[in-house]
C-alpha positions in Angstrom: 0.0 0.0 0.0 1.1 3.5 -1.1 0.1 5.5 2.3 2.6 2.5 4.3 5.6 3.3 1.5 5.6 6.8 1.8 5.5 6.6 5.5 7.8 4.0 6.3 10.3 6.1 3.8 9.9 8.9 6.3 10.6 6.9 8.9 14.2 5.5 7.4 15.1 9.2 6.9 14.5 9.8 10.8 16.8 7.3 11.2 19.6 8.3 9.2 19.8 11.2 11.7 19.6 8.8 14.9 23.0 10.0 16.9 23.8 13.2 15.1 21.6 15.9 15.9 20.6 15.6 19.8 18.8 17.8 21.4 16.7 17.5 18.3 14.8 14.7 17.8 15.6 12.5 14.4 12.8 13.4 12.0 11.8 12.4 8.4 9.4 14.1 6.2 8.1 13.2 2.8 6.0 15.4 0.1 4.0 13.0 -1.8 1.5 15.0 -4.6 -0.2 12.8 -7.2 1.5 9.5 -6.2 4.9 10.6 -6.5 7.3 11.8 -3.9 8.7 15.4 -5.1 10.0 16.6 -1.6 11.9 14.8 1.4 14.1 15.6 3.8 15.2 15.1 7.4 16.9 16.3 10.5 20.3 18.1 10.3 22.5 19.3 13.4 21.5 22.6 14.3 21.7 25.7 12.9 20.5 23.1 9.8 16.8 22.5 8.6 14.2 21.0 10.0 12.7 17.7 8.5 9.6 19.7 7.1 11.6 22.2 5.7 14.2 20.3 3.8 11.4 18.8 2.3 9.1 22.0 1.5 12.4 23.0 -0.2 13.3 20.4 -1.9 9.2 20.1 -3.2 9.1 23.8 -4.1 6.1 24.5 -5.9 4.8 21.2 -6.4 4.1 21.3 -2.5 1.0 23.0 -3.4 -1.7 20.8 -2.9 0.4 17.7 -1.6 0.4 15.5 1.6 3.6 15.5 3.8 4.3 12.4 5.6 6.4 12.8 8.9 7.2 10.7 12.1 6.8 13.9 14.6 4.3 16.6 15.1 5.3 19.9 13.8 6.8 22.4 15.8 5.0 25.7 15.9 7.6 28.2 17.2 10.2 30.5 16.4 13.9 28.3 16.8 16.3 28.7 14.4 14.3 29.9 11.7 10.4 29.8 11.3 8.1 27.4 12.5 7.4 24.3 10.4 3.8 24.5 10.5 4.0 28.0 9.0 6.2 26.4 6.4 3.2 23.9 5.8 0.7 26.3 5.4 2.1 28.8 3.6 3.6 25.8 1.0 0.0 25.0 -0.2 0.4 21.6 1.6 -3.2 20.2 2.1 -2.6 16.9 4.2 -0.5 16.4 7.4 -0.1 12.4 7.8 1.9 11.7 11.2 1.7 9.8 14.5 3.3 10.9 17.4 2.8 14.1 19.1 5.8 16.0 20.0 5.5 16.2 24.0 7.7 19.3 23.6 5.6 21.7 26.5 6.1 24.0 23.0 4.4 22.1 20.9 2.1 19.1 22.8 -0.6 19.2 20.5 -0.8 22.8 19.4 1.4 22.0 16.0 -1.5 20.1 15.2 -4.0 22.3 16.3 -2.3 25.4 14.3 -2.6 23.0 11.1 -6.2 22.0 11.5 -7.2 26.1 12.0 -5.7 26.5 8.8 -7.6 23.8 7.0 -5.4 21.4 6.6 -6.2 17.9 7.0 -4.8 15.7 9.8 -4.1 12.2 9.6 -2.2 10.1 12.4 -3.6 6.6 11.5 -0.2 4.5 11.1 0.0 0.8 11.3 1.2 -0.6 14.5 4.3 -1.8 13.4 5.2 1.8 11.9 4.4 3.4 15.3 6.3 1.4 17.5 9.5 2.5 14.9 8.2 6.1 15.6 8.0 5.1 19.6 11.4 3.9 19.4 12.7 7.0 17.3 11.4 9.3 20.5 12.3 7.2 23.3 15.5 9.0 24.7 13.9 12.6 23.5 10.7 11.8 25.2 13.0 10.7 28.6 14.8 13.6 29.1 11.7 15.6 28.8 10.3 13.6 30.9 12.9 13.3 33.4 15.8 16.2 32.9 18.2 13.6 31.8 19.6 11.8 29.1 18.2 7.9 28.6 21.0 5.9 30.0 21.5 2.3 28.7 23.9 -0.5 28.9 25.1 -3.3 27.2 26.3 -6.0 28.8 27.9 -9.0 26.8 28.6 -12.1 29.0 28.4 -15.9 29.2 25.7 -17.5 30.6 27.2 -17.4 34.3 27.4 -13.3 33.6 31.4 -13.6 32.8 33.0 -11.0 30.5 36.4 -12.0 30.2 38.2 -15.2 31.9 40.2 -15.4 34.6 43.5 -14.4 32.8 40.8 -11.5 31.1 40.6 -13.0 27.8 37.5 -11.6 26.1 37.5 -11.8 22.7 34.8 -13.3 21.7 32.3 -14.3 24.1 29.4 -13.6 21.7 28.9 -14.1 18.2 29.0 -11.9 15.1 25.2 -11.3 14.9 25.3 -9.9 18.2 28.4 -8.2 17.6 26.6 -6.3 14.9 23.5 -5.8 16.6 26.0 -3.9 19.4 26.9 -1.8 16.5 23.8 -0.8 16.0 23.2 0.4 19.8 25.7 2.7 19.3 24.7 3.7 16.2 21.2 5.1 17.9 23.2 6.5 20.8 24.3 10.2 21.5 27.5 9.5 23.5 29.1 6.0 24.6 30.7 5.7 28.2 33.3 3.5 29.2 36.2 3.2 31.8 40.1 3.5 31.4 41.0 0.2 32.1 38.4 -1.0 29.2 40.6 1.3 27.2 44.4 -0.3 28.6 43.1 -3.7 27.7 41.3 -3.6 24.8 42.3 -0.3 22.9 38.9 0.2 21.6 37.8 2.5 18.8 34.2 2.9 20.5 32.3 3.9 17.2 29.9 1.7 14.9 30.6 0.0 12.3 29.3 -2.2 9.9 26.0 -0.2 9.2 26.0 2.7 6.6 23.6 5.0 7.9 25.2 5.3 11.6 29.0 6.1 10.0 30.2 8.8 12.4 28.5 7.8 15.2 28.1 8.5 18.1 28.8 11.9 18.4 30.8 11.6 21.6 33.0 8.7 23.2 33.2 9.2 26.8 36.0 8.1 29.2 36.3 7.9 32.4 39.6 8.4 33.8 40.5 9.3 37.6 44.3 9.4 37.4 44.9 10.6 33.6 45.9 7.5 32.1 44.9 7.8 28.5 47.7 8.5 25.9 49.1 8.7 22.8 49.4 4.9 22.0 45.6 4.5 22.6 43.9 4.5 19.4 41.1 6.8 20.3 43.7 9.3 21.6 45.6 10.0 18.4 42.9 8.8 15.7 41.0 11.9 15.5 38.7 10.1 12.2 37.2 8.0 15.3 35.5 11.4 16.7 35.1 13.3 19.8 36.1 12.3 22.9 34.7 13.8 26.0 38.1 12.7 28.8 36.8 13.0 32.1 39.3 12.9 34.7 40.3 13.9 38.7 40.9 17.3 39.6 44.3 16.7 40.1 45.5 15.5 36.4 46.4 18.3 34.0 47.3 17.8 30.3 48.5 20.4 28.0 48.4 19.8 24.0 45.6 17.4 23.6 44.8 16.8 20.2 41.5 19.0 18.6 39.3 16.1 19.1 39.9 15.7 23.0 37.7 17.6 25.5 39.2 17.2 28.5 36.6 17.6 31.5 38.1 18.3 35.1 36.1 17.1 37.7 36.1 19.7 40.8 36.8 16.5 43.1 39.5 14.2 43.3 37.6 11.7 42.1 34.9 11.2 39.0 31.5 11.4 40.0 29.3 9.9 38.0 26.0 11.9 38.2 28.4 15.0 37.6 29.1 13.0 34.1 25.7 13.0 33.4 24.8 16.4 33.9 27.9 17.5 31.5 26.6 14.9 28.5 23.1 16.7 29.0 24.3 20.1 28.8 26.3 18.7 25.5 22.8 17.8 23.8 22.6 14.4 24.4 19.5 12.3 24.9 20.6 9.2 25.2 23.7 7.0 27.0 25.1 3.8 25.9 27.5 2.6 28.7 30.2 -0.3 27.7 32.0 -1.0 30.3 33.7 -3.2 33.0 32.1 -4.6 36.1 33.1 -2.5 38.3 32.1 0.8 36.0 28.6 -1.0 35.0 27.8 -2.0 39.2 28.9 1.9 39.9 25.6 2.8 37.7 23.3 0.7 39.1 24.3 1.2 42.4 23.1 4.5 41.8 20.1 3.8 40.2 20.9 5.4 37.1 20.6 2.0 34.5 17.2 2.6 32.7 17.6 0.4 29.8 19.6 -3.3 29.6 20.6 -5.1 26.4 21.7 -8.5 28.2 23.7 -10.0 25.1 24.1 -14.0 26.7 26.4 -16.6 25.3 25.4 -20.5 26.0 28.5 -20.9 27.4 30.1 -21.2 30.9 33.7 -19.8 32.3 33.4 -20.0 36.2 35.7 -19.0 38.5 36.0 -16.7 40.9 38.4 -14.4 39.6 36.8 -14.3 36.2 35.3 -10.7 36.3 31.3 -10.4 36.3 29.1 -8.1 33.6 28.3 -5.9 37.0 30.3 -5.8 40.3 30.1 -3.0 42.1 28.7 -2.6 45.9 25.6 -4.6 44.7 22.5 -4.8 47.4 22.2 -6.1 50.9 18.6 -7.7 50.4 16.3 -9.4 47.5 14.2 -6.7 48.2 16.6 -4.1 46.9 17.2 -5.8 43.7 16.6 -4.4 40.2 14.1 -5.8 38.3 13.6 -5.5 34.9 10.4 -5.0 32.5 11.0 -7.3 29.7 10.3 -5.5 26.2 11.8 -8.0 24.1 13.5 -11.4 24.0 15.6 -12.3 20.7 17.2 -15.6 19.7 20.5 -14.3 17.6 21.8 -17.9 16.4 23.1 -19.0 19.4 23.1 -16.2 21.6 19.8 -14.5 23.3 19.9 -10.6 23.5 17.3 -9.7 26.9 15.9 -6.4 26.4 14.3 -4.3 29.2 13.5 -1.3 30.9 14.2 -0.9 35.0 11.2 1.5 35.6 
């Protein structure tokens, strides 16, 4: 069916701006007039065009008369440049067909309101399938709304007795390629990934994703965490600035001079990291959501504060025992069963052999 096409094309153009333009939601929009698509466009980093207004450009006069498919309501005020429902109207556009409202306090509805006033037709009836792609597309945006705070996640990649390495740390691979891919794609969709020095002394990471065209570049920052100042030039991050940003959080007492372009080097005002001061410094930086990879003792320090909000559980059918083999999360961990963390379950998926768990913690 046409109206699915059109709309599900919108939807792949949100995505291509998943991870690149935080605060602003990922948005696609697509001008369809007499069958054919003549305008489409979708989010760009700001100071850049909005979804709707790419498109409207792109459409020009054949906008007139047309119906623009997009995957979020409007917006109806003054940002960077004119409202996108004054682009609508004054384009000739006749049809509005989209699903979600934006729960921006700015817009909540009236986008849509402004639209109908000036006679233009609203549709929001998506299939179900589309509109949990459109739920998933808002999830982080709608969180920090919601809460003041970027969605944090983690992924955690472990055997079936929750090992991540072995006893003499070797890691490589405990899961398979399909997962390996599928952790790709989480950071693909995320604004910033977090991870610890000593993930970075034993593994060298390069803490972007690869493998899938339409994240390339992403995410926009890589995130260490480094009390004592550890990272240096042999680390790959560190002097490969193609890799991207890297947000180097540190104690108060490590100072660095000549840091490449691509380093922002963050001094914590204690002499030691704390974790909710991370958060508040990635929020203030745009981002809406958190992807934490990361060692045991890094992943327990987040859930001991309550601050996990979203597990991919990646599991192996495999076993590694041992006491000293280090656990997906360590940490302080809880006293009593009654403290414990449960999870909502969202999802369960079989990836050949492995099982990836997802859920939310509230």
């Amino acid at each position: 069916m046409d109206e699915e096409k059109f709309q599900q094309l919108a939807i792949d153009l949100a995505n291509k701006s998943i991870g690149k333009v935080s605060p602003r939601p990922p948005v696609g929009a697509v001008i369809v007039k007499d069958g054919k698509v003549v305008g489409q466009g979708r989010t760009k980093i700001s100071p850049g065009d909005h979804a709707e207004a790419e498109a409207i450009t792109e459409a020009s006069n054949k906008a007139n008369g047309a119906t623009i498919y997009c995957t979020l309501e409007p917006h109806n005020f003054f940002s960077k440049d004119e409202a996108c429902t004054k682009k609508i109207i004054d384009s000739g556009i006749v049809k509005v067909s989209c699903p979600t409202i934006d729960i921006n306090p700015k817009v909540n509805g009236n986008g849509f309101e402004e639209l109908r006033n000036a006679g233009i037709e609203i549709e929001n009836n998506w299939n179900d399938y589309q509109k949990k792609q459109c739920e998933e597309l808002y999830e982080s945006y709608n969180f920090k709304i919601l809460n003041n705070r970027p969605l944090i996640s983690i992924k955690l990649a472990m055997t079936l007795d929750g090992k991540i390495a072995t006893k003499n740390n070797d890691s490589k691979w405990i899961t398979n390629e399909k997962s390996r891919l599928k952790g790709h794609e989480l950071r693909g969709i995320s604004d910033a990934i977090i991870t610890g020095i000593n993930t970075i002394i034993s593994d060298d990471p390069k803490m972007n994703s690869r493998g899938i065209k339409i994240y390339d570049g992403n995410p926009k920052y890589r995130v260490i965490l480094d009390n004592d100042g550890k990272l240096n030039k042999n680390h790959q991050i560190y002097k490969d600035k193609n890799l991207g940003k890297i947000v180097w959080f540190t104690g108060k007492s490590v100072d660095r001079s000549q840091l490449p372009d691509h380093i922002m080097h963050i001094k914590s005002s204690k002499i030691k990291i704390e974790i909710n001061d991370v958060i508040k410094e990635l929020d203030i930086l745009g981002c809406n959501s958190i992807l934490i990879e990361a060692g045991g003792t890094l992943a327990g320090s987040f859930f001991d504060k309550r601050l996990v909000d979203k597990v991919y559980a990646f599991i192996s059918p495999s076993i590694f025992g041992g006491k000293k083999a280090p656990n997906a999360i360590e940490g302080e961990g809880i006293d009593k069963i009654k403290e414990r963390i449960n999870l909502k379950i969202s999802s369960i998926e079989q990836l050949d052999e492995d099982i990836l768990i997802i859920g939310r913690t509230h």
